[in-house]
N, C-alpha and C positions, 0 to 999 in steps of 0.2 A: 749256662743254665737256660730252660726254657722254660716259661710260666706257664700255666694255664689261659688260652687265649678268653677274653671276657666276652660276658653276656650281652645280646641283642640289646642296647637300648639309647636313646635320641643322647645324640653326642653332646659331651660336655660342655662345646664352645655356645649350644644354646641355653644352656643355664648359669651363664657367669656374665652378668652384667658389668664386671668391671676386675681387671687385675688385682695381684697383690703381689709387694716388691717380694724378688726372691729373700733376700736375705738384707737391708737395708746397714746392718752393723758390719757388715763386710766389705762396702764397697769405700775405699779412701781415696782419695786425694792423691791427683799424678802431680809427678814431679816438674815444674816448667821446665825447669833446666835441661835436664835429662830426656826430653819424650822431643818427638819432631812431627811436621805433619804436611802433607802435602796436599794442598786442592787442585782439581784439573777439571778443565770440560772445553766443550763448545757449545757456543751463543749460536756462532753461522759457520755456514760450509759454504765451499767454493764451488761443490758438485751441486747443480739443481734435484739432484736423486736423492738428496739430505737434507730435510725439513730445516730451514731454521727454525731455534729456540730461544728465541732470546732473554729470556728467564732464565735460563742458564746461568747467563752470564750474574743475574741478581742472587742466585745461588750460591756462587762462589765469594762473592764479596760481600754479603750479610751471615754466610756464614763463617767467617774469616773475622768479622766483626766480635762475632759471641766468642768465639774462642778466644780472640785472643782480649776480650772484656775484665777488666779484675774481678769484675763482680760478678762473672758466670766461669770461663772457661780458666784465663788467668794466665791463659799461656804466651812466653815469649815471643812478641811479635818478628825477629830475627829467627823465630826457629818453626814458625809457619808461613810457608811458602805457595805460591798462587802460579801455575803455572800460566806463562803471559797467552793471549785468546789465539794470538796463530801459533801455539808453540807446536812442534814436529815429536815424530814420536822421538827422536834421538834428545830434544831438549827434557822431555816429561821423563824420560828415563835418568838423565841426571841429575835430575833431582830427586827421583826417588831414590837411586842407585846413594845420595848422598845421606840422604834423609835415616836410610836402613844402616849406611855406616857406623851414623853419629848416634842414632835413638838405645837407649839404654832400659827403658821406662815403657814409655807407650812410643809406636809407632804408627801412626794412623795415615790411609789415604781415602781421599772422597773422589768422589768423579761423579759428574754428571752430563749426560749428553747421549748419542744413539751408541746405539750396542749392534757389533754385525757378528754372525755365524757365520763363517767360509763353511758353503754348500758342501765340499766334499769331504772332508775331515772333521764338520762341524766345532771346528774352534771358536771361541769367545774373542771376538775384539774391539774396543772402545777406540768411537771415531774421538779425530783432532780436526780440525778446521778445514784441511786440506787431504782429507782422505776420499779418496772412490770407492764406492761398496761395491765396485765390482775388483777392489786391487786390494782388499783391508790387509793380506802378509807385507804387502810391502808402501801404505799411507795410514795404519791404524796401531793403534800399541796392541799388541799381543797380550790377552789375562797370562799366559802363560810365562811370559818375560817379570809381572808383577808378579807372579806364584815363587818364581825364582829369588826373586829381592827380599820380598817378605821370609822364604826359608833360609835363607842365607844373613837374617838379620840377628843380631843380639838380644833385641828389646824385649822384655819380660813379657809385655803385652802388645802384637799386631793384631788391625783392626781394617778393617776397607768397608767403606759406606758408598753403595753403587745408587743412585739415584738415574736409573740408564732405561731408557724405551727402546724397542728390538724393530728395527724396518731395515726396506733400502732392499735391493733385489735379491744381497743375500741369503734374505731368509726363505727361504720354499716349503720348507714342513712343516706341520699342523701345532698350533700353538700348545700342546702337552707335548710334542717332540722336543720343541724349542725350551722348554721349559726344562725338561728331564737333563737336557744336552747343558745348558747354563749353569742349574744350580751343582749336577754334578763337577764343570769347573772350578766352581768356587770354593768345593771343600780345598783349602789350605793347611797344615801340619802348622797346630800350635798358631793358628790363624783365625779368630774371629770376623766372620763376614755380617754384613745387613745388607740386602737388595730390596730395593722399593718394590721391585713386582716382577720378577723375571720373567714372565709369559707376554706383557705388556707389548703392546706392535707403537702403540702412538706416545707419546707425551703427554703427561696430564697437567694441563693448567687450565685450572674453572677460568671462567669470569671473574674478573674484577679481584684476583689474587696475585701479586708481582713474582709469586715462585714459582716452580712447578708442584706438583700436589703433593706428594711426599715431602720434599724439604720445606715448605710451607708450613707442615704441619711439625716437623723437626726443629725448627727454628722457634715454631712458637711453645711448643713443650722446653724447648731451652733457655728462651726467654721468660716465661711468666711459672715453671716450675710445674708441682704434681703434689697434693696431699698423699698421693699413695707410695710415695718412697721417700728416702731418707735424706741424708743432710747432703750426701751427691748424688747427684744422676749418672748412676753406669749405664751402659749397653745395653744390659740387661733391660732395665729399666725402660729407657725408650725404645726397645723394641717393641715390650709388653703394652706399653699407651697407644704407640703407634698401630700396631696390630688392632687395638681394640676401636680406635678412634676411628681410622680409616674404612672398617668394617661397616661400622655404625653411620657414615656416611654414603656407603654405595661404592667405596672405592677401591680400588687392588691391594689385598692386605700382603706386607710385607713379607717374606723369607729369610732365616738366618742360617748360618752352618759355622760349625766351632764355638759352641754355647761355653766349651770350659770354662772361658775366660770373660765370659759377659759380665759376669756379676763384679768382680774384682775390684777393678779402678770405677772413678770418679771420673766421667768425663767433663763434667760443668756441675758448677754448683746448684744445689734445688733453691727459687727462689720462694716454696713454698713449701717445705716440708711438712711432714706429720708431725706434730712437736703435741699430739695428746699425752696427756699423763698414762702410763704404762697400767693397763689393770690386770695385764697378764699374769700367769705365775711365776717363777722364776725359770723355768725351760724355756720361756720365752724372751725373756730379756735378759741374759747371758751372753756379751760381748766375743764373737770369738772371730778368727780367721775362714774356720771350716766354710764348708757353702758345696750346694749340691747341682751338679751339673749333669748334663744330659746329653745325647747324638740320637740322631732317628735315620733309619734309610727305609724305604720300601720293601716290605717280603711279599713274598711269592705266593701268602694264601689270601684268600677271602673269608668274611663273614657270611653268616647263610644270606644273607639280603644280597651281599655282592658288592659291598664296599671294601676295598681293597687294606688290609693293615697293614701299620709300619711296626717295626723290630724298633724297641724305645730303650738304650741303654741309658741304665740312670746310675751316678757313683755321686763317693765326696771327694773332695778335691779340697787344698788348701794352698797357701804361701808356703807352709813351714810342715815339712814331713816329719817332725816331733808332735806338730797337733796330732794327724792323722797317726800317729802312735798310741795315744791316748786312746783312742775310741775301742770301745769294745764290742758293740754292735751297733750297727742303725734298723728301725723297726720304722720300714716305710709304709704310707696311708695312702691307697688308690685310691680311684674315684669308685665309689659304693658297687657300683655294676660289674667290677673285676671281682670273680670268684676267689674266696680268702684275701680280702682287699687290703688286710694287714698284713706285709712281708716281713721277717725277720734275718737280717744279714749277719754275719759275723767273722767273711774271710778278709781280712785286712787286704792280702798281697792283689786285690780285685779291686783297690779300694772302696771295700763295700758294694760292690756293683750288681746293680737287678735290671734283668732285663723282661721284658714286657711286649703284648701285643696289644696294639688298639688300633683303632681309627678315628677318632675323636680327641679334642685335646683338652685337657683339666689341670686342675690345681693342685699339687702334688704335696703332703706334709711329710716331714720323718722325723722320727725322736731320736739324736744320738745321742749314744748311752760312752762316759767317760770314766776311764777306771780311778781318777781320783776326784770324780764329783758324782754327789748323791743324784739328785734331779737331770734328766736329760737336757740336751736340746735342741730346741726346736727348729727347724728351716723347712725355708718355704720354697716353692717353686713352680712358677706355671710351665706344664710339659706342651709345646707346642710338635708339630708334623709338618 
C-alpha cells in the first residue's frame, strides 16, 4: 500500500525534546543462562596507518563489567566473553562461531575499534590489532563472516553494537557514499544492529572522558538508568536516549537496522525507572506481548523543498502468534502534518502493516483493537530514518 506522501512542515525531530519508551510492558528479562555475548576491539595497531585508541580498550572492560553486574546486566560471567587485545580474525571468529552455537535467548556482539571499506567492492571490515588497511580481506574480520554467524544462529534475539570510526587509506569516497555503503551492510535477517555513527572518519573521545563517545554515554544510561522507560532497558530504549542525548550534545547521532526486535528483551536492568502511579486509562496500562515495530529504506522521491523521503514500514509483531490473532485492527496516529493522520488497518496476514512517506522522525501511537477486549491498546513508538 502507498499512503499519501505528507505535508511540507519543520520535521518532527525538532519538536520532541525528549523520547518516550516504546512499549515499556513488553520488554523482559533475558535469560543468563541461555543468551552469550561477545566483546571485541582494538586499543593499538601494529600499522602506524591505524590511529591508536586506547579507550577502546576501557570499553570493553567496563562494559563487560555492567553486563555481567547482578544488579544491571546479571549475566553469566562464563558466558561473556572479551576477545583478548591481539586476537586475529581466526580467534574473534571462534568465539563467535561458539557464542552463535550455544545462545538460545539473546546473542549479542560489541566491537569497538576502526572500521575499513575495501575500495573496490566496498566491503565493511573491523580492524584487530594486526590488521593493514591496505590488506583488511585478508588482517581484518569481514561484517560479512559476522552476517553469516548471526544467520546461521538459533537465538530468539541477535544483536551487534558497532562502536567503530571509518579511516585508514581504505576509504576514498565522500562520507554519504561511506555511509550509504555501511549501513546498507548491516542490515542482518532477524538481526538487530546499533552503530555509533557510520559516517564517522575519526574516533570520538572528548576530554577528560575514559571512553569513547558513544559507549561513554552507553555505559552511563546502563549504570544510573532513565525515568523514561521501564523496569528493563531494551535496545530500543537506548537507542532512543542515546539518539536523543548525543544530539543534544553536538555529536554523531546513532543508526539502527532491524528495529523488530529492539523493544523485546531487557538488556540491563533500569536503575531508575518510571514507577509514577498510572493516570492512564486502561488502553494504556494493559500488560501485553504485542509491540510495534518499524524498517525504513530511502525512496526515490523528494519533497517540493528537496529533502529526500524514506519508505517507513510500520507492523505489530509479538512472541506469541495467538496474540497477534486476537487483534482485529490497529488504528495508527501520525505526526499531525501527514494528510488523514489517523490510519486504520485490519489485514492480519500484513501483520497490520502501514507503510508511509516522510522525512522527518516522530512519535508514532496506535490503538489495538482485540476481539475479546472492549478498550484498545495503546503502544508507543518513536519512528526514527
Amino acid at each position: 500500500m502507498r499512503a499519501p506522501e505528507p505535508r511540507e512542515s519543520p520535521p518532527a525531530r525538532e519538536t520532541l525534546p525528549h523520547y518516550v519508551s516504546a512499549d515499556p510492558a513488553t520488554a523482559r528479562a533475558v535469560d543468563p543462562r541461555r543468551s552469550r555475548i561477545v566483546l571485541a576491539g582494538a586499543a593499538a595497531y601494529d600499522d602506524p596507518r591505524l590511529t591508536d585508541v586506547p579507550a577502546v580498550a576501557h570499553n570493553l572492560t567496563d562494559l563487560r563489567r555492567v553486563l555481567i553486574d547482578p544488579r544491571l546486566g546479571g549475566f553469566d560471567p562464563a558466558f561473556c566473553w572479551t576477545a583478548p587485545p591481539a586476537a586475529g580474525v581466526a580467534e574473534v571468529g571462534d568465539l563467535l562461531g561458539r557464542a552463535a552455537a550455544e545462545a538460545e535467548e539473546l546473542l549479542l556482539f560489541y566491537y569497538s575499534g576502526h572500521g575499513l571499506l575495501e575500495p573496490r567492492r566496498r566491503e565493511l571490515y573491523l580492524s584487530l590489532s594486526a590488521t593493514r588497511p591496505d590488506r583488511p580481506q585478508f588482517t581484518a574480520m569481514p561484517f560479512e563472516a559476522v552476517r553469516d554467524v548471526f544467520l546461521d544462529s538459533r537465538a530468539a534475539v541477535r544483536a551487534v553494537i558497532l562502536d567503530s570510526c571509518f579511516s585508514g587509506r581504505a576509504i576514498s569516497a565522500t562520507l554519504a557514499e561511506d555511509a550509504d555503503a555501511i549501513l546498507g551492510q548491516l542490515q542482518v535477517a532477524g538481526t538487530y544492529t546499533l552503530a555509533s555513527s557510520p559516517g564517522s572518519r575519526t574516533a570520538l573521545v572528548l576530554p577528560g572522558e575514559r571512553h569513547t563517545a558513544f559507549t561513554e554515554r552507553l555505559l552511563r544510561l546502563m549504570r544510573t538508568g532513565t525515568t523514561r522507560a521501564g523496569a528493563m532497558l531494551s535496545l530500543g530504549d537506548i537507542y532512543r536516549h542515546l539518539q536523543v542525548q548525543l544530539r543534544a550534545e553536538g555529536l554523531p547521532a546513532p543508526q539502527q537496522c532491524g528495529t523488530e526486535t529492539a523493544d523485546l528483551l531487557g538488556l540491563v536492568r533500569n536503575r531508575h525507572p518510571d514507577r509514577r502511579p498510572a493516570a492512564a486509562p486502561a488502553a494504556l496500562t494493559h500488560r501485553t506481548t504485542l509491540h510495534l515495530a518499524h524498517t525504513t529504506r530511502p525512496d526515490s522521491s523528494q519533497s517540493p523543498s528537496g529533502r529526500p523521503y524514506f519508505r517507513i514500514s510500520i507492523y505489530l509483531t509479538s512472541f506469541e502468534d495467538a496474540e497477534l490473532d486476537r487483534v482485529t485492527k490497529v488504528v495508527y496516529h501520525l505526526h499531525p502534518t501527514f494528510p488523514d493522520h489517523d490510519r486504520t488497518v485490519t489485514d492480519r496476514s500484513s501483520n497490520f502493516g502501514l507503510v508511509v512517506l516522510g522525512w522527518g522522525e516522530f512519535n508514532l501511537t496506535a490503538d489495538v483493537h482485540l476481539a475479546d477486549r472492549r478498550a484498545p491498546i495503546r503502544l508507543e513508538r518513536f519512528l526514527n530514518i
